[in-house]
N, CA, C and O atoms as a GROMACS GRO file, in nm:
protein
  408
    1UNK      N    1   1.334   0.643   0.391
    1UNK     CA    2   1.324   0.773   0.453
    1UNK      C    3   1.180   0.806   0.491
    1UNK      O    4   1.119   0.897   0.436
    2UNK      N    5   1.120   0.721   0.599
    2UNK     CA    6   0.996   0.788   0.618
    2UNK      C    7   0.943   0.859   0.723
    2UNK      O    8   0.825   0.889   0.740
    3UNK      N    9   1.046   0.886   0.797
    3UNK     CA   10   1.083   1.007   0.918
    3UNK      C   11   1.049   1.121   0.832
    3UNK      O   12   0.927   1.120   0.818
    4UNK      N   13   1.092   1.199   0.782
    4UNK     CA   14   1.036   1.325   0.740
    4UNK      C   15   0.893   1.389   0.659
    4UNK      O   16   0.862   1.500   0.617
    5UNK      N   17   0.816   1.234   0.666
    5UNK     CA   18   0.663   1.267   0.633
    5UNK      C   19   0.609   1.254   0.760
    5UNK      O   20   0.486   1.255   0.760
    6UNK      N   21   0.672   1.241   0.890
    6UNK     CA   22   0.613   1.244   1.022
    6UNK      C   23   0.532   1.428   1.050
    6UNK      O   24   0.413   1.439   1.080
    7UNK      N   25   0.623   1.549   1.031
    7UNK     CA   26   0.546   1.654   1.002
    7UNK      C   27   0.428   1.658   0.904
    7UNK      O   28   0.320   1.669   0.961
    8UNK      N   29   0.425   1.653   0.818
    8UNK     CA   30   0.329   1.582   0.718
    8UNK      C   31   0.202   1.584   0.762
    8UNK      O   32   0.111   1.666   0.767
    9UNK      N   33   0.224   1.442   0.803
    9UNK     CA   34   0.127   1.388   0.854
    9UNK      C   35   0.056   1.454   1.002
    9UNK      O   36  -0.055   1.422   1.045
   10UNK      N   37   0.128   1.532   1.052
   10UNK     CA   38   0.102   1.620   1.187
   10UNK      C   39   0.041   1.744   1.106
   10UNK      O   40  -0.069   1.781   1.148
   11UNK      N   41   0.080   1.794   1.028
   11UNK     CA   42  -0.024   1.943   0.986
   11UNK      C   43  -0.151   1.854   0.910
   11UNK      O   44  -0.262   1.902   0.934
   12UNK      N   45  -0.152   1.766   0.846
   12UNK     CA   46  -0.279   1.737   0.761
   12UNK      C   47  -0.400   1.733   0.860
   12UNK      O   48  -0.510   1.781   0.833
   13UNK      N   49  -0.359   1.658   1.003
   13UNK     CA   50  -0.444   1.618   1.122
   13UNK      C   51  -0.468   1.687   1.202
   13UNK      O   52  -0.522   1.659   1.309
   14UNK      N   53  -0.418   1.829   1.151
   14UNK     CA   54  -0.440   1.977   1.257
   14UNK      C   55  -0.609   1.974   1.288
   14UNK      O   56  -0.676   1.982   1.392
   15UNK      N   57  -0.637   1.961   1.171
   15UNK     CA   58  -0.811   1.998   1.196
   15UNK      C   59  -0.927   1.863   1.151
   15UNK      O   60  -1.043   1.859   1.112
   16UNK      N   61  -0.822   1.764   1.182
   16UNK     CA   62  -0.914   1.605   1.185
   16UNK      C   63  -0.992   1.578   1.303
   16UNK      O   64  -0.950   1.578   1.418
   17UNK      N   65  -1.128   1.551   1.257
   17UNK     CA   66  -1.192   1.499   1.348
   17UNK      C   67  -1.109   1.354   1.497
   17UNK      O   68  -1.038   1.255   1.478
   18UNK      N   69  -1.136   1.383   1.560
   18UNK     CA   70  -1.072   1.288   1.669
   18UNK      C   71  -1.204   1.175   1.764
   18UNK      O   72  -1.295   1.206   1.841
   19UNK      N   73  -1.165   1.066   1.722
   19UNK     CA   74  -1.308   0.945   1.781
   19UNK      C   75  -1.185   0.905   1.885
   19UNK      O   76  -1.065   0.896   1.860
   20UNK      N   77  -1.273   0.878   2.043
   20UNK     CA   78  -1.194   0.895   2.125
   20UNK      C   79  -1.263   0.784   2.186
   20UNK      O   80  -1.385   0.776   2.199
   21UNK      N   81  -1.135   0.657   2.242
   21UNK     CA   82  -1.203   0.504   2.271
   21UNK      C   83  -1.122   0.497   2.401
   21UNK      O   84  -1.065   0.597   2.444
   22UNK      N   85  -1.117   0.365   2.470
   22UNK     CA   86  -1.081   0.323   2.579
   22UNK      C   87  -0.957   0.316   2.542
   22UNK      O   88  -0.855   0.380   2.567
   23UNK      N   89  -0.994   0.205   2.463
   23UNK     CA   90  -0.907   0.058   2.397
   23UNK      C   91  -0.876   0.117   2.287
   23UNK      O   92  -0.961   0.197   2.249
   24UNK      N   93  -0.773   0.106   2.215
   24UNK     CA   94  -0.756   0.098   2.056
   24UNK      C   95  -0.711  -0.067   2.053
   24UNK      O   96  -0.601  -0.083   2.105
   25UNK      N   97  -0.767  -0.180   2.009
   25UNK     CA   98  -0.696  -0.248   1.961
   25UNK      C   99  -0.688  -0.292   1.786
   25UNK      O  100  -0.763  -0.259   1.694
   26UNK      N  101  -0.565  -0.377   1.788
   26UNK     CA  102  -0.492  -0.385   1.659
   26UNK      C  103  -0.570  -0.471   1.567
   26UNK      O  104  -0.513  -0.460   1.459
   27UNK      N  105  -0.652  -0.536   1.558
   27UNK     CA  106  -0.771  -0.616   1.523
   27UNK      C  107  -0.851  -0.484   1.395
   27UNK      O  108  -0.874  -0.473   1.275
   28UNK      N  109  -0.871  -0.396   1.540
   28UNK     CA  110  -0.954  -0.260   1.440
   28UNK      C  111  -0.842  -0.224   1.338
   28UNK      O  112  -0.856  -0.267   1.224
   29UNK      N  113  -0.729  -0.147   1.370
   29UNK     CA  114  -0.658  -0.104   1.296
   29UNK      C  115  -0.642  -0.152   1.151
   29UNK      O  116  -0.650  -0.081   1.051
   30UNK      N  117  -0.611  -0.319   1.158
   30UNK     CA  118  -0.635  -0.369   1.091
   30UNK      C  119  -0.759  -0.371   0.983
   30UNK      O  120  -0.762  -0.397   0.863
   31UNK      N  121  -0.836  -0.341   1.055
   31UNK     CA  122  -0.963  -0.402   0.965
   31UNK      C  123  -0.997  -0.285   0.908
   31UNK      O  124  -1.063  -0.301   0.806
   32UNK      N  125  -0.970  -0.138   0.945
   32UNK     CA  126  -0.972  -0.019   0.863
   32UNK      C  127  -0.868  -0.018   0.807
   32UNK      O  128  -0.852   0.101   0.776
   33UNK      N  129  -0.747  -0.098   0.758
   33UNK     CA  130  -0.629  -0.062   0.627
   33UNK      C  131  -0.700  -0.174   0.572
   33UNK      O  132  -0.675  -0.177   0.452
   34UNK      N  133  -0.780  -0.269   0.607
   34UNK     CA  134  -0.843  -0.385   0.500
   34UNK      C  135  -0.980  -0.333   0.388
   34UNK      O  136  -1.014  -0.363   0.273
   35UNK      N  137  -1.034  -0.238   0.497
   35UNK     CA  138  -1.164  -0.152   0.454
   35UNK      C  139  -1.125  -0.042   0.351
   35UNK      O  140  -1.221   0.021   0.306
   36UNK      N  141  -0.947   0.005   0.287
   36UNK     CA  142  -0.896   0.101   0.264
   36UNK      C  143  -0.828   0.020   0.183
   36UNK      O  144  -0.758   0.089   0.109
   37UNK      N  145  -0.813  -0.134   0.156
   37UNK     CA  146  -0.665  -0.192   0.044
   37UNK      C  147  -0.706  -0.197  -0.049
   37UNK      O  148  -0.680  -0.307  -0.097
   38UNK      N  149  -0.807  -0.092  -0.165
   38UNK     CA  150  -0.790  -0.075  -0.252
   38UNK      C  151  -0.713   0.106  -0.266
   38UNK      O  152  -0.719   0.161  -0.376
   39UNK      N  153  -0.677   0.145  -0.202
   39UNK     CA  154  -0.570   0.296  -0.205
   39UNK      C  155  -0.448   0.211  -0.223
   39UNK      O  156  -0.358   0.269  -0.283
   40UNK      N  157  -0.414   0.052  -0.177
   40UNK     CA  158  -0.280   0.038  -0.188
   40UNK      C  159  -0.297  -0.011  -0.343
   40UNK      O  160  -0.203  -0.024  -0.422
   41UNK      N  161  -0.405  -0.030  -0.366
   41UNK     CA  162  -0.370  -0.124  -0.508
   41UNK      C  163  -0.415  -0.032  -0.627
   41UNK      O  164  -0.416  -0.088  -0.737
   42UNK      N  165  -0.444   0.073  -0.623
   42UNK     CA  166  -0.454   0.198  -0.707
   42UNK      C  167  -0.262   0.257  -0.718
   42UNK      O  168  -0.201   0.282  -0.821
   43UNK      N  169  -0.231   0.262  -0.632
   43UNK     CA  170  -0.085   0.329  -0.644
   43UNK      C  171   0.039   0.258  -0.554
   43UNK      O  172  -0.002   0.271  -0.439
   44UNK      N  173   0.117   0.217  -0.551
   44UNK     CA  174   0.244   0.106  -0.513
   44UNK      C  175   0.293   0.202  -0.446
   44UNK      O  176   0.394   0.155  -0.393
   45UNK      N  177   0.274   0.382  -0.398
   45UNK     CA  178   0.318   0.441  -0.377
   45UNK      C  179   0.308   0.457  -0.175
   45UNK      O  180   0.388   0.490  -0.088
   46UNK      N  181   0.153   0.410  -0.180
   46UNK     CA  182   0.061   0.445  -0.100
   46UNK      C  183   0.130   0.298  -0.005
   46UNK      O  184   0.135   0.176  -0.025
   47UNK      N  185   0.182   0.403   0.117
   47UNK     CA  186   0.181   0.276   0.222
   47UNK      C  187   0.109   0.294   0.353
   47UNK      O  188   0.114   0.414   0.379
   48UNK      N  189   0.059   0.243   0.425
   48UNK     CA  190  -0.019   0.214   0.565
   48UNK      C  191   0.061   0.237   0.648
   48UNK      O  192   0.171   0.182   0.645
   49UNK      N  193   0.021   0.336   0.754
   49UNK     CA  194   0.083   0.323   0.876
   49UNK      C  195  -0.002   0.381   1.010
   49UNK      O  196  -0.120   0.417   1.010
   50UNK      N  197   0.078   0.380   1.107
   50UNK     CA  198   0.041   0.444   1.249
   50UNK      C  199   0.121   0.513   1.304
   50UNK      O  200   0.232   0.462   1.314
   51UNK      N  201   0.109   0.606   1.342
   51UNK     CA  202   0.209   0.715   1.407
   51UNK      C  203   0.128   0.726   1.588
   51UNK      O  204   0.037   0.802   1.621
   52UNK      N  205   0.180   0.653   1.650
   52UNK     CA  206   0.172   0.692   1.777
   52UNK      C  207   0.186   0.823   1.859
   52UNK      O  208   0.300   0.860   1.828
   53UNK      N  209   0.132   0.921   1.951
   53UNK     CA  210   0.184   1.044   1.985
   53UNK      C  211   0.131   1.053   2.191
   53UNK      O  212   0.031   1.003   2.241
   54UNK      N  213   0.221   1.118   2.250
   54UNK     CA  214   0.213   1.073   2.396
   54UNK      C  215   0.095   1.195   2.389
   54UNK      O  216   0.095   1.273   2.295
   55UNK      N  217   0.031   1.199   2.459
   55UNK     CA  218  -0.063   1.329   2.502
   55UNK      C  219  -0.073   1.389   2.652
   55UNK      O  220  -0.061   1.336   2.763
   56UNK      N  221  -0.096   1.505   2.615
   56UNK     CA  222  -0.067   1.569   2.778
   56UNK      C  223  -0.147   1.510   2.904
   56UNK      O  224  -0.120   1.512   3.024
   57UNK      N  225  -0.232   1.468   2.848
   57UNK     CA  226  -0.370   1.390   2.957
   57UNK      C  227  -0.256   1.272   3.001
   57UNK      O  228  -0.262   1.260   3.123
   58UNK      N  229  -0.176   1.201   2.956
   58UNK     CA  230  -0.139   1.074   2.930
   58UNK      C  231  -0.218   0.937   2.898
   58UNK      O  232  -0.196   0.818   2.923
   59UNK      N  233  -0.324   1.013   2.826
   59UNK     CA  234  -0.402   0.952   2.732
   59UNK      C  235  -0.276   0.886   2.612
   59UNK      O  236  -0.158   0.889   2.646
   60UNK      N  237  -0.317   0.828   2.472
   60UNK     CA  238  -0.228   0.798   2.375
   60UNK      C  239  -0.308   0.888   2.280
   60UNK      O  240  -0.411   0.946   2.315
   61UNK      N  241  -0.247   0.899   2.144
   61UNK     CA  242  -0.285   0.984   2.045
   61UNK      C  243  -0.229   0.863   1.904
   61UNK      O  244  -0.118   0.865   1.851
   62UNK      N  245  -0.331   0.778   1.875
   62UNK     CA  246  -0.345   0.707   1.713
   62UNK      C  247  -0.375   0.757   1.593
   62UNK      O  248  -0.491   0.766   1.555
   63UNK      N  249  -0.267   0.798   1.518
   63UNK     CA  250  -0.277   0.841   1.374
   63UNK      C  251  -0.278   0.706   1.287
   63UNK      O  252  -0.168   0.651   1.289
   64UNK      N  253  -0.378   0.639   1.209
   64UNK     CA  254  -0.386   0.557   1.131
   64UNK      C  255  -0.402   0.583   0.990
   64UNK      O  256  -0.502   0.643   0.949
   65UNK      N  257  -0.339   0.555   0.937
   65UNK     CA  258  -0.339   0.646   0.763
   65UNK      C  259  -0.333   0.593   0.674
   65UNK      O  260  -0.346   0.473   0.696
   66UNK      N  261  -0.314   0.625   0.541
   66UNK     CA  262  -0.227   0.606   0.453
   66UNK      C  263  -0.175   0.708   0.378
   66UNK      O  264  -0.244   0.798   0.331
   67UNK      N  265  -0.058   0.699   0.366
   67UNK     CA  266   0.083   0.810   0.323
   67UNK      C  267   0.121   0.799   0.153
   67UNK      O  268   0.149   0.685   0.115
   68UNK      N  269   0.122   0.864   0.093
   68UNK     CA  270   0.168   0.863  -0.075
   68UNK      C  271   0.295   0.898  -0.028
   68UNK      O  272   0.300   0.989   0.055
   69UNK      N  273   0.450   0.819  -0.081
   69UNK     CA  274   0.540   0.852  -0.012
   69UNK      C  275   0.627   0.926  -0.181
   69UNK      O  276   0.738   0.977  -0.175
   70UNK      N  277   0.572   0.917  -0.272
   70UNK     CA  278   0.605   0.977  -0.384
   70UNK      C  279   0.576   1.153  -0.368
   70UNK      O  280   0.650   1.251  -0.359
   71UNK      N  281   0.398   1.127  -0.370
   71UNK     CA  282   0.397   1.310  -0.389
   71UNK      C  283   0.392   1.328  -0.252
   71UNK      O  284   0.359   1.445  -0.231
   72UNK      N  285   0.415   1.246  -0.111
   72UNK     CA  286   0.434   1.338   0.020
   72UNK      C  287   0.342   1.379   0.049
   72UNK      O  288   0.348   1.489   0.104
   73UNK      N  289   0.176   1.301   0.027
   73UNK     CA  290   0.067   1.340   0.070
   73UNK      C  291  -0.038   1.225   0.099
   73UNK      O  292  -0.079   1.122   0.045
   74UNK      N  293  -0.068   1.339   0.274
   74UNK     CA  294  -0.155   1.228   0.334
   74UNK      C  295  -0.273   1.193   0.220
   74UNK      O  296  -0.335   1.272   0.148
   75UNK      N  297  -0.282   1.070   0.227
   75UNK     CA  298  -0.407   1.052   0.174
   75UNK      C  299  -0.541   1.001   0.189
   75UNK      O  300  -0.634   1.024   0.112
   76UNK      N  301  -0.546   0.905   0.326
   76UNK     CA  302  -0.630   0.909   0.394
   76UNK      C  303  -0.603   0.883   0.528
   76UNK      O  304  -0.511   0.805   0.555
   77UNK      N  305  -0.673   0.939   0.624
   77UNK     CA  306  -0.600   0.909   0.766
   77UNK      C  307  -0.719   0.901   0.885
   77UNK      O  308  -0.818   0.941   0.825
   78UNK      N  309  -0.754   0.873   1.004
   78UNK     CA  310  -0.830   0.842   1.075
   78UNK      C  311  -0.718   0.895   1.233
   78UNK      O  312  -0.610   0.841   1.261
   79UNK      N  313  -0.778   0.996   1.305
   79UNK     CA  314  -0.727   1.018   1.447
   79UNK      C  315  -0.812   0.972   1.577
   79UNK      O  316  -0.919   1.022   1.610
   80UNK      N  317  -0.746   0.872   1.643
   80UNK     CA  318  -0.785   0.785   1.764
   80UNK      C  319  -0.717   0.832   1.903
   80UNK      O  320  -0.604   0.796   1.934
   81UNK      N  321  -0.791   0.909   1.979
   81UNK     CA  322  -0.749   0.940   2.145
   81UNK      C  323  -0.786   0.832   2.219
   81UNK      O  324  -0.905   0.802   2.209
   82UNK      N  325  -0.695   0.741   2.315
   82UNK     CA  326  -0.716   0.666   2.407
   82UNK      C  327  -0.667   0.646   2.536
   82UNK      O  328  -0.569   0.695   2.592
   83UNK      N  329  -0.725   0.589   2.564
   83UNK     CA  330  -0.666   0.555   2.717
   83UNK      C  331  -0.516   0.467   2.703
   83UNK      O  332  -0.404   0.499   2.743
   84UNK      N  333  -0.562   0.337   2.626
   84UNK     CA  334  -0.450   0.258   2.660
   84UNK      C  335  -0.460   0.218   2.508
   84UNK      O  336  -0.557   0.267   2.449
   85UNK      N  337  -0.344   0.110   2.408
   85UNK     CA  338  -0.344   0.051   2.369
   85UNK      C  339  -0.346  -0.103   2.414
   85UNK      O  340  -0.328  -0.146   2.528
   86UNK      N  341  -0.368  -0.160   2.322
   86UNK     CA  342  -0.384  -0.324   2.330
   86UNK      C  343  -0.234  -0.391   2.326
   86UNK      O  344  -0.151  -0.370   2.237
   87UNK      N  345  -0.226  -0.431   2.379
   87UNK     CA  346  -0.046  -0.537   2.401
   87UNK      C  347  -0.027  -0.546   2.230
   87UNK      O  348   0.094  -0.524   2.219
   88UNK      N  349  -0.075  -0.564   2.104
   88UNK     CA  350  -0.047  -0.549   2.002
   88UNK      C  351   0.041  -0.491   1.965
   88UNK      O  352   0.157  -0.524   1.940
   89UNK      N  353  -0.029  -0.366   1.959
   89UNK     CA  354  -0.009  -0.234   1.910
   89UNK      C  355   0.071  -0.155   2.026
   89UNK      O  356   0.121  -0.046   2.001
   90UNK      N  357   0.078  -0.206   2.135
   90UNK     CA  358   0.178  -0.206   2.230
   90UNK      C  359   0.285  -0.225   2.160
   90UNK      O  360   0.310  -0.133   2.084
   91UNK      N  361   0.354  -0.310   2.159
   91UNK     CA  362   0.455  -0.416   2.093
   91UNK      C  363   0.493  -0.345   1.969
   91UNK      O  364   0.614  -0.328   1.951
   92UNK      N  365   0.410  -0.300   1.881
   92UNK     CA  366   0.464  -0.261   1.739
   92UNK      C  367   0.517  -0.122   1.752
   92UNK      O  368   0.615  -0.088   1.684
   93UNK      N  369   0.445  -0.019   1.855
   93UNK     CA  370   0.518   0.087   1.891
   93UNK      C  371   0.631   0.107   2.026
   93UNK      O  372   0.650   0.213   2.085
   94UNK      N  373   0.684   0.005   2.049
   94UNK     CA  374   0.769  -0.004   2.194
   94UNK      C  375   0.868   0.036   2.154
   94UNK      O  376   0.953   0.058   2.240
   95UNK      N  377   0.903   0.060   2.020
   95UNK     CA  378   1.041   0.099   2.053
   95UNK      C  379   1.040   0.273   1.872
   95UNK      O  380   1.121   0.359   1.836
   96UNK      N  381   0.903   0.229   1.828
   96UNK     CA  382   0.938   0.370   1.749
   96UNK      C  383   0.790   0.374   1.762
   96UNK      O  384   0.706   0.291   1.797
   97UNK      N  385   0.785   0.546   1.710
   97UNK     CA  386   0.618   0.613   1.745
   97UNK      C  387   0.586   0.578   1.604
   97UNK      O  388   0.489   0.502   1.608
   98UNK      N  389   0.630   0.603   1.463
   98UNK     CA  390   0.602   0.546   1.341
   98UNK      C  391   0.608   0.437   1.324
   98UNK      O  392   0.706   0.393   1.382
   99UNK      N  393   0.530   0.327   1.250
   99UNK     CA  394   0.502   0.195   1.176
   99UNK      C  395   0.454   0.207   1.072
   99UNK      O  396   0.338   0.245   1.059
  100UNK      N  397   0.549   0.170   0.951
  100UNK     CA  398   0.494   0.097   0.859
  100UNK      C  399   0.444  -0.032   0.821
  100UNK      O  400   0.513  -0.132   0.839
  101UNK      N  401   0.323  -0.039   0.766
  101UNK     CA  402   0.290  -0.186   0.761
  101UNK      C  403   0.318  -0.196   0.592
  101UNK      O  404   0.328  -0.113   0.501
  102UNK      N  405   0.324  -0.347   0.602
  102UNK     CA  406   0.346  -0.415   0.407
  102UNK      C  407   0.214  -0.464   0.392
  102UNK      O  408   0.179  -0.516   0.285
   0.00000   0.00000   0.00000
């Protein structure tokens, strides 16, 4: 059930700073949940993800996080405005705006 921490995760990022790139590619993404895998290994609770969002510019909107799916709280998260994604991260959101990673 991790559709209903999608609100969640939308009020925590009401008033998150936003770093705004061309490119997002999945390389980075990566390498900030690698810069962050000790939150997974503190709590089994804590999973990684990305929440994709369309934006009115038709820019993209990258929520990169990590989610406590026990107490239902963001716990750390990073917001990315772009132009385009990378065929990656293309691919992992083509068919849902949420991803969980293992």
């Amino acid at each position: 059930m991790v559709v209903p921490f999608i609100p969640i995760i939308l009020a925590a990022i009401s008033g998150a700073v936003v770093i705004h790139v061309a490119i997002r590619y999945f390389s980075e993404v990566v390498e900030w949940f690698r810069s962050r895998s000790h939150l997974k290994a503190a709590d089994t609770a804590n999973v990684a993800f990305t929440l994709k969002q369309a934006l009115q510019s038709g820019k993209h909107g990258l929520v990169q996080g990590i989610f406590n799916e026990t107490s239902s709280e963001l716990v750390e998260a990073e917001v990315i405005n772009c132009d385009r994604l990378d065929a990656e991260l293309t691919r992992h959101h083509a068919t849902q705006d949420l991803v969980i990673y293992q």
